[in-house]
VEXTIMI-507939 format. One record per residue: residue in one letter; x, y, z of N, C-alpha, C in turn. Coordinates in nm, 2 decimals, padded with zeros to 4 digits. Example, Ala and Ser with C-alpha at 12.3 -4.5 7.8 and 13.67 -1.06 7.14 Angstrom:
# residues 2
 resn    n_X    n_Y    n_Z   ca_X   ca_Y   ca_Z    c_X    c_Y    c_Z
    A  01.32 -00.57  00.78  01.23 -00.45  00.78  01.32 -00.33  00.78
    S  01.28 -00.22  00.71  01.37 -00.11  00.71  01.29  00.00  00.79
//
This chain:
# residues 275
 resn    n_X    n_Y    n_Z   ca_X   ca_Y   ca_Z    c_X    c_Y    c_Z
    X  02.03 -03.00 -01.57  02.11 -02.88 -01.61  02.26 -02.92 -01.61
    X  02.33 -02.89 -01.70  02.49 -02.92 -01.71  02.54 -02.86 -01.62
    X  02.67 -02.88 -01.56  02.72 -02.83 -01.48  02.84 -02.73 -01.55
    X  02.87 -02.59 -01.49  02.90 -02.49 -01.52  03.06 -02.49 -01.60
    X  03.10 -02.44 -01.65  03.28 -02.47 -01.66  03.34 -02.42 -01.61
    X  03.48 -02.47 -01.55  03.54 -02.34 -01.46  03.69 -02.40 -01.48
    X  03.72 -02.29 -01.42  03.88 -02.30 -01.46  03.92 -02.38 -01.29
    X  03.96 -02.54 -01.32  04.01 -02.62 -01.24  04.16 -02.56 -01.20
    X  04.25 -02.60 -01.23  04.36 -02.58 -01.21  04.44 -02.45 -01.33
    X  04.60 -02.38 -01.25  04.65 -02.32 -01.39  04.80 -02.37 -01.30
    X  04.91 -02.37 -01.43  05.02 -02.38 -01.38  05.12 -02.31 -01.47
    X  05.25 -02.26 -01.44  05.33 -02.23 -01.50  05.45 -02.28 -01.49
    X  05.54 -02.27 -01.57  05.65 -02.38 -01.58  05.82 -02.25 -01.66
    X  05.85 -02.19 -01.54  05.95 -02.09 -01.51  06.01 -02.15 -01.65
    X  06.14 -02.23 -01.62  06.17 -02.32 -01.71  06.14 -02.39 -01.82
    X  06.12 -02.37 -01.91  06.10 -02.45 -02.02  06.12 -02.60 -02.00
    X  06.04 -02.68 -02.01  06.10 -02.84 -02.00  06.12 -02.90 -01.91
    X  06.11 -02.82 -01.77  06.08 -02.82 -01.60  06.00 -02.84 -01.56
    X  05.99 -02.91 -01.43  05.91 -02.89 -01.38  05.77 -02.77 -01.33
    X  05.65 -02.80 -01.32  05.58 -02.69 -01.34  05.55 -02.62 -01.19
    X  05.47 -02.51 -01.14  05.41 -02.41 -01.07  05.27 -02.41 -01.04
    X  05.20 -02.50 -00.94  05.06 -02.52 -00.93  05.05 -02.39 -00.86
    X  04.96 -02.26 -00.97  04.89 -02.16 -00.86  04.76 -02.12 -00.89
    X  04.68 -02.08 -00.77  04.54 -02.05 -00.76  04.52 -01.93 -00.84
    X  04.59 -01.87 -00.85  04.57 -01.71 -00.97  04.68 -01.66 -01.02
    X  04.67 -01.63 -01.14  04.78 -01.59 -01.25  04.71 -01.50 -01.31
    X  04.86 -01.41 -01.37  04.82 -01.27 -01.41  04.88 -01.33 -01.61
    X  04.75 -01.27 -01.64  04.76 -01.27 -01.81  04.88 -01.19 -01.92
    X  04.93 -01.24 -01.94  05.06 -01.11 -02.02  05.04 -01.17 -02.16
    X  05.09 -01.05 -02.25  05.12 -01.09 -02.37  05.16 -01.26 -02.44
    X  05.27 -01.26 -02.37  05.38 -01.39 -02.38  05.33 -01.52 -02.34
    X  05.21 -01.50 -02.22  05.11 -01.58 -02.15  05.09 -01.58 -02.02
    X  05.07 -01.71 -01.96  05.11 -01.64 -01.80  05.21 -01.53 -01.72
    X  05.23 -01.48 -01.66  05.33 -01.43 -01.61  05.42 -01.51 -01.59
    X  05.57 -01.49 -01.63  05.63 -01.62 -01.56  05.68 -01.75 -01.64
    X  05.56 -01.78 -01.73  05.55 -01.90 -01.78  05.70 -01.89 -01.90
    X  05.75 -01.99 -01.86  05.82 -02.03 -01.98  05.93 -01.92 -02.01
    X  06.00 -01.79 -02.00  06.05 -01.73 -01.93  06.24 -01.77 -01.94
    X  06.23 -01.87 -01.90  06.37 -01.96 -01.89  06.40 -02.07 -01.94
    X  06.51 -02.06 -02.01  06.51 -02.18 -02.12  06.68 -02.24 -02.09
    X  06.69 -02.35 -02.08  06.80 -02.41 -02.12  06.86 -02.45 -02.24
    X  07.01 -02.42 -02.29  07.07 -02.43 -02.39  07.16 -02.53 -02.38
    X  07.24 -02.57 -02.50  07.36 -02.66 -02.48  07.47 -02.57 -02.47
    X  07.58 -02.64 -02.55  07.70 -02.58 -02.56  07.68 -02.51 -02.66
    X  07.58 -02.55 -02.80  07.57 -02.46 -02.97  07.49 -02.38 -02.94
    X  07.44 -02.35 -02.80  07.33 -02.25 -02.83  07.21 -02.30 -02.88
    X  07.14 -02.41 -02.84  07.04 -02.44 -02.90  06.95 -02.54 -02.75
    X  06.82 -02.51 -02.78  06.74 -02.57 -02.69  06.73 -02.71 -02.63
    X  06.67 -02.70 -02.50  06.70 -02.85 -02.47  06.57 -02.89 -02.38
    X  06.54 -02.98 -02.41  06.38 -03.03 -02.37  06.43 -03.16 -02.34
    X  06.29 -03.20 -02.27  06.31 -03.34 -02.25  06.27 -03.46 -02.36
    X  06.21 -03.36 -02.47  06.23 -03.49 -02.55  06.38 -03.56 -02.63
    X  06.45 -03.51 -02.61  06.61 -03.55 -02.60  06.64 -03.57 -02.50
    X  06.65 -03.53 -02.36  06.70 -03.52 -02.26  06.60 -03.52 -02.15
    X  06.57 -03.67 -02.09  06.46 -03.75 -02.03  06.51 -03.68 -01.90
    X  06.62 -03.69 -01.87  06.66 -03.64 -01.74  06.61 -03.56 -01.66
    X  06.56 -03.45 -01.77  06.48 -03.32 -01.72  06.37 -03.32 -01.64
    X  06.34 -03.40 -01.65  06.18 -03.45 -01.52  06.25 -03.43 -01.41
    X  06.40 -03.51 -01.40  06.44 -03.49 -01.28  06.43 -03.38 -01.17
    X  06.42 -03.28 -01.25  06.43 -03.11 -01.20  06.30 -03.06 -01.18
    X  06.30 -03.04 -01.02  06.17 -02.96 -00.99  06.19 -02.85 -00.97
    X  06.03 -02.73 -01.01  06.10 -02.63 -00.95  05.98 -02.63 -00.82
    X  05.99 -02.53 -00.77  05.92 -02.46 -00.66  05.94 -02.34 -00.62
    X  05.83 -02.29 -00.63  05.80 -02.09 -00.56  05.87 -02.06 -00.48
    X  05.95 -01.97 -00.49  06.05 -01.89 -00.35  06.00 -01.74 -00.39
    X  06.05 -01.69 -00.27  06.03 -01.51 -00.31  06.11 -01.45 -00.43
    X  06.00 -01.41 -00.50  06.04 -01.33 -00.63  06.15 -01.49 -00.74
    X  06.13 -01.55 -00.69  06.16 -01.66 -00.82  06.09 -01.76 -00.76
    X  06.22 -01.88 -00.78  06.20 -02.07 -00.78  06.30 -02.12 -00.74
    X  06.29 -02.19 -00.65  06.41 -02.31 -00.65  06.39 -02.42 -00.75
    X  06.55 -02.44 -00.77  06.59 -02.59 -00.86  06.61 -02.71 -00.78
    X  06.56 -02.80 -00.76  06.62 -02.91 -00.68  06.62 -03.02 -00.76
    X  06.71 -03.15 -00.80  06.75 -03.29 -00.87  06.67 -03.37 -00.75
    X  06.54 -03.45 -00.82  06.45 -03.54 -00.73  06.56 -03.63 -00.71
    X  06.67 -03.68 -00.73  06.71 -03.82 -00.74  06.85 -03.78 -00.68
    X  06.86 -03.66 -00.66  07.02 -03.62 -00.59  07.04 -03.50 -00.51
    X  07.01 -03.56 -00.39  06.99 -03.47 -00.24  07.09 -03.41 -00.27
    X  07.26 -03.44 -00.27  07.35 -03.35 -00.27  07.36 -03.22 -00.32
    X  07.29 -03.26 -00.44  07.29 -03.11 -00.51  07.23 -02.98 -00.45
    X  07.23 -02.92 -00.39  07.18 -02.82 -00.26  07.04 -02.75 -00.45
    X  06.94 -02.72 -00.38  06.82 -02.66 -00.44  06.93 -02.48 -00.51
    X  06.90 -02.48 -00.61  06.92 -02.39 -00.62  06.81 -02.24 -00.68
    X  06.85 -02.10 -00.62  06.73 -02.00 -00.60  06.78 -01.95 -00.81
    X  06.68 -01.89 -00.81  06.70 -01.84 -00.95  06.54 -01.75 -01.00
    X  06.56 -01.63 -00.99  06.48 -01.54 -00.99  06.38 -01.48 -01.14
    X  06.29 -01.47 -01.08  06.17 -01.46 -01.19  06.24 -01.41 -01.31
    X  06.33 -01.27 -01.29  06.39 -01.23 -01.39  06.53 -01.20 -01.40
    X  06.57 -01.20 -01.52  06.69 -01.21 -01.52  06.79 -01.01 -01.54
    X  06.88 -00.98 -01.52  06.94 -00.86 -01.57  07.00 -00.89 -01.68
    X  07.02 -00.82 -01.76  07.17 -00.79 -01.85  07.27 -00.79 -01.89
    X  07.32 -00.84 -01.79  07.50 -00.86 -01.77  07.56 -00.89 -01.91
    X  07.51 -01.06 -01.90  07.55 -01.08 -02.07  07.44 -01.13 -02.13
    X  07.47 -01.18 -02.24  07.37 -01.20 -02.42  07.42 -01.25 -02.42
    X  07.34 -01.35 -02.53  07.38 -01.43 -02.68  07.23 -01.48 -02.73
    X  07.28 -01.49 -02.83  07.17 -01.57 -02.94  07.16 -01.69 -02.91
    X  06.98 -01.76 -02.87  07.00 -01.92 -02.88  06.91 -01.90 -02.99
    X  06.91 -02.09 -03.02  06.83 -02.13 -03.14  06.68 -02.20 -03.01
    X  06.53 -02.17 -03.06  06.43 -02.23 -03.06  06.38 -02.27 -03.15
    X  06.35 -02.40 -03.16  06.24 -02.41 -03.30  06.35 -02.36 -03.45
    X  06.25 -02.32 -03.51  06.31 -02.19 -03.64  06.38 -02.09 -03.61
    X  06.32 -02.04 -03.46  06.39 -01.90 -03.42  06.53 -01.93 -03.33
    X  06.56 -01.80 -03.40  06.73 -01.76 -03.34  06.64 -01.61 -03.26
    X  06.64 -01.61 -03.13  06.64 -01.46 -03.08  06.76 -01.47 -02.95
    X  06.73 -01.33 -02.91  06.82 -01.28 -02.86  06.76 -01.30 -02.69
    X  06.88 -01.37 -02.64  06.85 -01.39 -02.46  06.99 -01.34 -02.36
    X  06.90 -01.32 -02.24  07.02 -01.25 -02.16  07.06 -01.38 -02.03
    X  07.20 -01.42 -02.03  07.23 -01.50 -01.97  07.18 -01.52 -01.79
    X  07.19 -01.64 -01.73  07.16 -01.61 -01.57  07.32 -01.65 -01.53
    X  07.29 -01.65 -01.38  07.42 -01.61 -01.31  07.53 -01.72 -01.33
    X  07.63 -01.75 -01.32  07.74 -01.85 -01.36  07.68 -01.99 -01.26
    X  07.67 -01.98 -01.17  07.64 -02.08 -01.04  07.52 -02.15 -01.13
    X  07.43 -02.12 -01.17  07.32 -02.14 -01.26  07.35 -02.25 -01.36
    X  07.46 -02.18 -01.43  07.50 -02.33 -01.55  07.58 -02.42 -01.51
    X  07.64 -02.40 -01.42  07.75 -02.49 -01.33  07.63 -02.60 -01.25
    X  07.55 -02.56 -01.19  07.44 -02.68 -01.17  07.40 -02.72 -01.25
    X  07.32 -02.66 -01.37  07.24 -02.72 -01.42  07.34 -02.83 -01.55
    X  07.45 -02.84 -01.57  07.58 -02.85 -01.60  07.58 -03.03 -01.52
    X  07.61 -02.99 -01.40  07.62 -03.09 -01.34  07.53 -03.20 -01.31
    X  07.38 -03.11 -01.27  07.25 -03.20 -01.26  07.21 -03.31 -01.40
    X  07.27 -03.25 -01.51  07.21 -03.30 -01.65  07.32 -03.38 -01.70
    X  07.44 -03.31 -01.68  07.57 -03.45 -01.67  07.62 -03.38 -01.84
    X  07.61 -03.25 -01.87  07.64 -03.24 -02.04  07.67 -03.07 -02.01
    X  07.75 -03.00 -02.05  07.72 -02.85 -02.07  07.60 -02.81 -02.11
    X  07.53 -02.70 -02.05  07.45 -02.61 -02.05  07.46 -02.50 -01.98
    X  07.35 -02.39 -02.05  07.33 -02.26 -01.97  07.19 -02.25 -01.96
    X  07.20 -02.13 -01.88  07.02 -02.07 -01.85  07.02 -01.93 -01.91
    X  06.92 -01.96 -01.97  06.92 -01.78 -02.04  06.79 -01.80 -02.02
    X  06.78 -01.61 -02.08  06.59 -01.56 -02.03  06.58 -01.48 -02.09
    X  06.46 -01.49 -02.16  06.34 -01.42 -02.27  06.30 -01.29 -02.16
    X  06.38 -01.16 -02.25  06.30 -01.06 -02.18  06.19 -00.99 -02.26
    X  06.14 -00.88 -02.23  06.05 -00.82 -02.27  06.12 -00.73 -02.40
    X  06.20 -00.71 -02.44  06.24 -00.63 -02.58  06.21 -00.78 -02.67
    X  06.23 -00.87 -02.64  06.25 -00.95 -02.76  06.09 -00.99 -02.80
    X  06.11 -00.99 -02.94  05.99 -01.04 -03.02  06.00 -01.19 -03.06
    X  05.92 -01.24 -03.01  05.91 -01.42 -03.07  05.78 -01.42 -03.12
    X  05.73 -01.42 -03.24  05.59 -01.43 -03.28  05.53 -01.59 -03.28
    X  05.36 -01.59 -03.25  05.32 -01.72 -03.25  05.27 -01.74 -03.46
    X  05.29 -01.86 -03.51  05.32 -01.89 -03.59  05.21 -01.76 -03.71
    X  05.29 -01.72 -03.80  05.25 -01.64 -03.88  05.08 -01.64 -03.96
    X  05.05 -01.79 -03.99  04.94 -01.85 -04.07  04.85 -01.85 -03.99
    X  04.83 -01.81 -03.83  04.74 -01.82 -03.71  04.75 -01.71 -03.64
    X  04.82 -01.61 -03.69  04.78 -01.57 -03.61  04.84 -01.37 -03.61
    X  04.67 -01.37 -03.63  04.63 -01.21 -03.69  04.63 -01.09 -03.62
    X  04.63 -01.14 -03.46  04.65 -01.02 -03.43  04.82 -00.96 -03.38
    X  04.90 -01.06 -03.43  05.03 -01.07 -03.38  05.06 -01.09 -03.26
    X  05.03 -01.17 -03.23  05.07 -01.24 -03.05  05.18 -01.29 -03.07
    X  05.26 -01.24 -02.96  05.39 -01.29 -02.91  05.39 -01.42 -02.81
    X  05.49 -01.49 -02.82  05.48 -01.64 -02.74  05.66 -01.61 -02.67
    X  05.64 -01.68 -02.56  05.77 -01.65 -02.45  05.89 -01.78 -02.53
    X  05.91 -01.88 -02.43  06.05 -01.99 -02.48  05.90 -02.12 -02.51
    X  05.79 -02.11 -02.52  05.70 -02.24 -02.52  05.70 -02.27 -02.68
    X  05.65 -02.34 -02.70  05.70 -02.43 -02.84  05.64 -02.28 -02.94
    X  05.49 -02.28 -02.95  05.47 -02.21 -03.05  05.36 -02.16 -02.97
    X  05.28 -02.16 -02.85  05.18 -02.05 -02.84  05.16 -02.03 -02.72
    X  05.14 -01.90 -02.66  05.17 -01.87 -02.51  05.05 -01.94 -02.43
    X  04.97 -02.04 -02.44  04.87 -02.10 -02.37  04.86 -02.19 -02.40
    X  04.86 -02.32 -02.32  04.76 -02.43 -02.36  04.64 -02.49 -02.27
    X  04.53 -02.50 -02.33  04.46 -02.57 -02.23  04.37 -02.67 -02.27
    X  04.37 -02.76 -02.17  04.30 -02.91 -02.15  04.23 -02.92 -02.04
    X  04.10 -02.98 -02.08  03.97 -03.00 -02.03  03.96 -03.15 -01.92
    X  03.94 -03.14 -01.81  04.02 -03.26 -01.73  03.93 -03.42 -01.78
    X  03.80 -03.34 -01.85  03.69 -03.46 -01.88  03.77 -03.54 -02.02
    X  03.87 -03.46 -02.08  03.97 -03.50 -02.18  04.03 -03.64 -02.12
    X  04.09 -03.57 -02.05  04.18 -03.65 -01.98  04.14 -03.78 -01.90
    X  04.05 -03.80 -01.84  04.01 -03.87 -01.78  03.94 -03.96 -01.89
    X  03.88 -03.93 -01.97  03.83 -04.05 -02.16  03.93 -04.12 -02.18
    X  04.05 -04.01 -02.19  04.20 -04.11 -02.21  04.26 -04.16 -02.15
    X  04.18 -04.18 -02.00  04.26 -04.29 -01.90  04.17 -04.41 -01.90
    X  04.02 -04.38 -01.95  03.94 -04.52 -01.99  04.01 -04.61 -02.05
    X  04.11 -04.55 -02.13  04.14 -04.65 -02.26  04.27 -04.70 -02.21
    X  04.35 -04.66 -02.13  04.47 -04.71 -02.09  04.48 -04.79 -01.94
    X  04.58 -04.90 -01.96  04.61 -04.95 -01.86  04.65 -04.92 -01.75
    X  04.77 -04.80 -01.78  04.79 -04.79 -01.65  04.73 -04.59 -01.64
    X  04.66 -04.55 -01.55  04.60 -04.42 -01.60  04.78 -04.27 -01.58
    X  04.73 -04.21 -01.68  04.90 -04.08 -01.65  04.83 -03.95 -01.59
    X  04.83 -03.88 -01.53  04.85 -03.77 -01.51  04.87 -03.59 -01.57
    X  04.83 -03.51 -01.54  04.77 -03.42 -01.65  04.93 -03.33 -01.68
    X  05.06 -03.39 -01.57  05.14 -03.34 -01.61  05.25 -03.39 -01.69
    X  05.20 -03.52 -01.77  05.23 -03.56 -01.88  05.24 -03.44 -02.02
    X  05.12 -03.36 -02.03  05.07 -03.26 -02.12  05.11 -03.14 -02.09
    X  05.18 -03.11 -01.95  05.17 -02.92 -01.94  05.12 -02.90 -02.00
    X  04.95 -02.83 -01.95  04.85 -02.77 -01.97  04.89 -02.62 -01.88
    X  04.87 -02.48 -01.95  04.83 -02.38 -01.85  04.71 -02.36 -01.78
    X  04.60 -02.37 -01.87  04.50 -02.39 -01.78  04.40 -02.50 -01.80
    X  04.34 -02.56 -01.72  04.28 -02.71 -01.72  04.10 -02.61 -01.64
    X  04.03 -02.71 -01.73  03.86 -02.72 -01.70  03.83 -02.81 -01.67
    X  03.72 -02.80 -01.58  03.60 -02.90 -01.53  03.47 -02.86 -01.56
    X  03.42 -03.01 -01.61  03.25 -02.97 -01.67  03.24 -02.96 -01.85
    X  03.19 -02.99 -01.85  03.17 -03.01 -02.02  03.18 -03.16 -02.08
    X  03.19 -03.19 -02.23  03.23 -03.36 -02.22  03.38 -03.32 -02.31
    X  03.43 -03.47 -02.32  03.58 -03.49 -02.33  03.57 -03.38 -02.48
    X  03.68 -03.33 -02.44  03.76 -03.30 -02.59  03.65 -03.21 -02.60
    X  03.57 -03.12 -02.58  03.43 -03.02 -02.60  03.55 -02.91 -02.65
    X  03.64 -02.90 -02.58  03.74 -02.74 -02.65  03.80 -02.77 -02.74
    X  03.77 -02.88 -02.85  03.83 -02.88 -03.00  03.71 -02.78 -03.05
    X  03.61 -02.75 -03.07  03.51 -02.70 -03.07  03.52 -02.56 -03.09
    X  03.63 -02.53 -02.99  03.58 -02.36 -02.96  03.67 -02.27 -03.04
    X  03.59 -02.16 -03.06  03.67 -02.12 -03.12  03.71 -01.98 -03.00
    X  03.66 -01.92 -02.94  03.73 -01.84 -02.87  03.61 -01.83 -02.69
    X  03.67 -01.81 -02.59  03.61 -01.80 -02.49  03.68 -01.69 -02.37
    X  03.58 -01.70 -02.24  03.65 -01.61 -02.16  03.67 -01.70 -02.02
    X  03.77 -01.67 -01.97  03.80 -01.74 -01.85  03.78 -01.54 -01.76
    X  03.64 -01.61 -01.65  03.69 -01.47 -01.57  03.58 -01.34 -01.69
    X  03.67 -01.23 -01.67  03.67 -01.16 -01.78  03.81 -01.11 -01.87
    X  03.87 -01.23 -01.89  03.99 -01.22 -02.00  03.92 -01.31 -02.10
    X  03.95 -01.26 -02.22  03.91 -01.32 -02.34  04.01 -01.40 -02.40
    X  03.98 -01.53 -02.44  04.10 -01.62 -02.53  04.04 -01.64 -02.68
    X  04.18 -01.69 -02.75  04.09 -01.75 -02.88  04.16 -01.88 -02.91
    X  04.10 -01.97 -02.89  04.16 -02.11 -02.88  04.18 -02.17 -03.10
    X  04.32 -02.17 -03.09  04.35 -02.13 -03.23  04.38 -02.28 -03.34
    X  04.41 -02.35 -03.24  04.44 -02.49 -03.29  04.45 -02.63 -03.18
    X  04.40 -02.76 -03.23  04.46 -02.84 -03.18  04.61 -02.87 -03.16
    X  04.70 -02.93 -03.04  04.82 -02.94 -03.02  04.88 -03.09 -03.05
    X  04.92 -03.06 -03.12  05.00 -03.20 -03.15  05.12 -03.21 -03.06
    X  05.12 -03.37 -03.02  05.20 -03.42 -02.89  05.28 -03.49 -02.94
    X  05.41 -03.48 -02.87  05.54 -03.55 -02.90  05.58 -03.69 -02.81
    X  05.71 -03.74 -02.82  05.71 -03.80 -02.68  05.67 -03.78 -02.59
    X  05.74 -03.68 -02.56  05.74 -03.61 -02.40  05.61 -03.63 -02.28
    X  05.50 -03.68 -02.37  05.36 -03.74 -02.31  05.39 -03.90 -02.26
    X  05.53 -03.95 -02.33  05.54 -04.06 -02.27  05.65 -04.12 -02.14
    X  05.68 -03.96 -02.11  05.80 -03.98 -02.01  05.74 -03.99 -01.89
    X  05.74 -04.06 -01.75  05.70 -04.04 -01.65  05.77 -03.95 -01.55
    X  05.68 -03.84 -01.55  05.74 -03.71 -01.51  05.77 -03.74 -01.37
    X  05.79 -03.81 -01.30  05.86 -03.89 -01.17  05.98 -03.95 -01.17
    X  05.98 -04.05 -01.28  06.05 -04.16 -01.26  06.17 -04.10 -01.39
    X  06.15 -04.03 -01.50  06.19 -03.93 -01.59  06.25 -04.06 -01.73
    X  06.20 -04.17 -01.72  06.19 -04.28 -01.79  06.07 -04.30 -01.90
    X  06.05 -04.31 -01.98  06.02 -04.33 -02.12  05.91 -04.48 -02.11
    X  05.78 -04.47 -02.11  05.71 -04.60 -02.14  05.76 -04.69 -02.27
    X  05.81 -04.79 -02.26  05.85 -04.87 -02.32  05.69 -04.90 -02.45
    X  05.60 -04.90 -02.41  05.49 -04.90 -02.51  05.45 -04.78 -02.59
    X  05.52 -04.70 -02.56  05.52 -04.55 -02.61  05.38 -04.47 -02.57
    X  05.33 -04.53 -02.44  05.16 -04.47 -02.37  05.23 -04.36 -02.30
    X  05.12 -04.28 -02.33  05.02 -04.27 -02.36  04.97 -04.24 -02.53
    X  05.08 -04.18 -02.59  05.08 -04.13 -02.70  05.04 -04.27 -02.83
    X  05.04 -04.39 -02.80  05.02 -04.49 -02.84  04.86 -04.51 -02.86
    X  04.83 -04.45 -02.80  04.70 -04.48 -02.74  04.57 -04.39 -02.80
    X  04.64 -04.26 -02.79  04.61 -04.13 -02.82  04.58 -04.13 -03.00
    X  04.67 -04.18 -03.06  04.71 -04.18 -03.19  04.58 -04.28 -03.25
    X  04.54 -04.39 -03.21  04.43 -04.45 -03.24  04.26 -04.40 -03.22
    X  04.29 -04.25 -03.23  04.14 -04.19 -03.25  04.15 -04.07 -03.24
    X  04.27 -04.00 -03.19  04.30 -03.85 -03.20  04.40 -03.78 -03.29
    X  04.41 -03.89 -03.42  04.55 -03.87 -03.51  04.47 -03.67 -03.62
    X  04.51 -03.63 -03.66  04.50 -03.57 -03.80  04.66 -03.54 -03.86
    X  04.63 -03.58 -03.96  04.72 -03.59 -04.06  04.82 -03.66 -03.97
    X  04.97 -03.65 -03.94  05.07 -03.65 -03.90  05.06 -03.66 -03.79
    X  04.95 -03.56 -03.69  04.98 -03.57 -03.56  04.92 -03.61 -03.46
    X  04.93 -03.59 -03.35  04.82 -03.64 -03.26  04.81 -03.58 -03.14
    X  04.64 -03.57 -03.14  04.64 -03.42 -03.09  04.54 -03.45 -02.96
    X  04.61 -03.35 -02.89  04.57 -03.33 -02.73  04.59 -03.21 -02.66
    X  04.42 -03.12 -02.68  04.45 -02.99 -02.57  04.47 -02.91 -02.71
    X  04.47 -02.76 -02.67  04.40 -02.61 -02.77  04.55 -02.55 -02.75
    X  04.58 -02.52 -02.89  04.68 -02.41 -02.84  04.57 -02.28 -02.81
    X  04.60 -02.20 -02.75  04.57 -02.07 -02.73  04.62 -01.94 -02.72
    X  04.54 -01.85 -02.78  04.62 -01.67 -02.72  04.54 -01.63 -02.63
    X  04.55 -01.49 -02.66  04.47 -01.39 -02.53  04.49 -01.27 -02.63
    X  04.39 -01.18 -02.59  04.45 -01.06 -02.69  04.38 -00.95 -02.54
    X  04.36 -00.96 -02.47  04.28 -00.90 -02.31  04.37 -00.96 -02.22
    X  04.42 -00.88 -02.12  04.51 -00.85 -01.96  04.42 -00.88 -01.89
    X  04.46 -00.94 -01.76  04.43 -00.95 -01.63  04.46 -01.04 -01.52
    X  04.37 -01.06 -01.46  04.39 -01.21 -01.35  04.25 -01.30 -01.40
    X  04.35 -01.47 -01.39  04.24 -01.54 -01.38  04.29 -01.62 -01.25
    X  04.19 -01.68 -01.23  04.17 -01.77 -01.11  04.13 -01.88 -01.11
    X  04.18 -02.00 -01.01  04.12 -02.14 -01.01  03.96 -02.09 -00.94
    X  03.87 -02.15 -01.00  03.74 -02.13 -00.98  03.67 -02.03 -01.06
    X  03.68 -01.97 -01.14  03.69 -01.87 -01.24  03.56 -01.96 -01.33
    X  03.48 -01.89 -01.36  03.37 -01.95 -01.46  03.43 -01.92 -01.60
    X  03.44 -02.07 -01.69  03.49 -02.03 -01.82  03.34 -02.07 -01.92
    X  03.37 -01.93 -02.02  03.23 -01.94 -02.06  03.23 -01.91 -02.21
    X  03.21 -02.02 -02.31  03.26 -02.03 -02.47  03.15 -01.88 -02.50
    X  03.21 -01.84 -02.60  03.17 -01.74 -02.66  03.16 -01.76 -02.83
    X  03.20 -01.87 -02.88  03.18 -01.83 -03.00  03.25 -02.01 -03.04
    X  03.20 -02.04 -03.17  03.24 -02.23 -03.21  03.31 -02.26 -03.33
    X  03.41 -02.31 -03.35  03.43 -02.28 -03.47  03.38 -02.33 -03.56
    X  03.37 -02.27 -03.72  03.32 -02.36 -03.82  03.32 -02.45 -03.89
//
């Protein structure tokens, strides 16, 4: 008898491009996890900043404090941790650029871009995605109109850990599943089984797993060391049997169109395959 699926791990990642948030239970929202993604870094033009330009960004961990996260630079004790809270107020606005979209974000506190300013070595700010603003997940996918927070294009992603571990058979040196920010990760099934699905339930919230995710660099930064595999692995690697068309693909984008809590240990249970 197979063994059951269940929801291994979930994490969320305050920050866009940050470090992530290992927790045992998360609450389901519109946008995605609670939390997730939330806060975004900009430059000086107003436009987003990831680590696939700016490797540095590994450097920055976050970690759970009451009612937010601390910021701390792995590589520079002086920089005192800084606190920065789940949500942001009002004070001020501006427009940044994501992707295609131009929406509307409310800035965080001055202390906030003055570190993160300093940590990154280039001007930036921190702004946050509140709840008035509409960021739709991409139009051609998606029918019931789901909204997505500062994450590339869809409020979920998840990867199956039997995925992951096929793709360490093939490589020399094995990576880690926080190469990918994954929100929620499974155990039990065989590799890659969630290209397959077409919608399931973690718990009793319902998903609909809408597409495979095409991977950028950023699978080849070592989220420790915040350095760049010179052989371009994992993604090198990945591309020799997981290409379509142009991309190469690892892990389900996903929505939710159902609220609630899920949990690590949570029975995940396919409902339906696609055609």
């Amino acid at each position: 008898m197979a063994a059951p699926l269940l929801l291994s791990d979930l994490y969320i990642y305050p920050v866009k491009s940050l470090g992530g948030i290992r927790l045992t239970e998360a609450t389901v929202e519109p946008r995605g996890l609670r939390h997730d993604r939330r806060w975004l870094i900009v430059n000086a033009r107003n436009q987003f900043m990831t680590q696939r330009q700016t490797a540095a960004m590994a450097h920055l961990k976050v970690a759970p404090a009451y009612n937010g996260f601390l910021l701390s630079h792995q590589q520079r004790p002086e920089l005192l941790p800084l606190y920065v809270p789940f949500e942001a107020t009002p004070e001020k606005t501006l427009f940044v650029t994501i992707w295609d979209d131009m929406v509307f974000a409310w800035r965080g506190k001055p202390e906030c871009d003055t570190w993160l300013t300093e940590a990154l070595g280039e001007e930036c700010k921190l702004v946050y995605m509140s709840d008035m603003v509409r960021r739709d997940v991409e139009p051609e996918h998606n029918p019931e109109g789901q909204l997505v927070s500062f994450a590339d294009g869809y409020p979920f992603l998840l990867i199956g850990q039997e995925s992951l571990a096929e793709l360490n058979t093939r490589l020399a040196e094995a990576v880690g599943m926080d190469r990918f920010r994954p929100n929620l990760v499974f155990s039990g099934g065989e590799a890659f089984a969630e290209d397959d699905w077409a919608s399931f339930q973690v718990g009793d919230v319902s998903f609909r797993a809408v597409r495979a995710c095409g991977r950028c660099v950023l699978t080849t930064i070592d989220q420790t060391t915040a350095k760049k595999n010179p052989g371009g692995e994992p993604l090198r690697t990945l591309a020799t049997y997981r290409t379509e068309g142009s991309k190469v693909m690892f892990g389900q984008n996903v929505t939710s169109t159902g609220q609630g809590s899920v949990r690590v240990g949570d029975t995940l249970t396919v409902v339906s395959y696609k055609a």
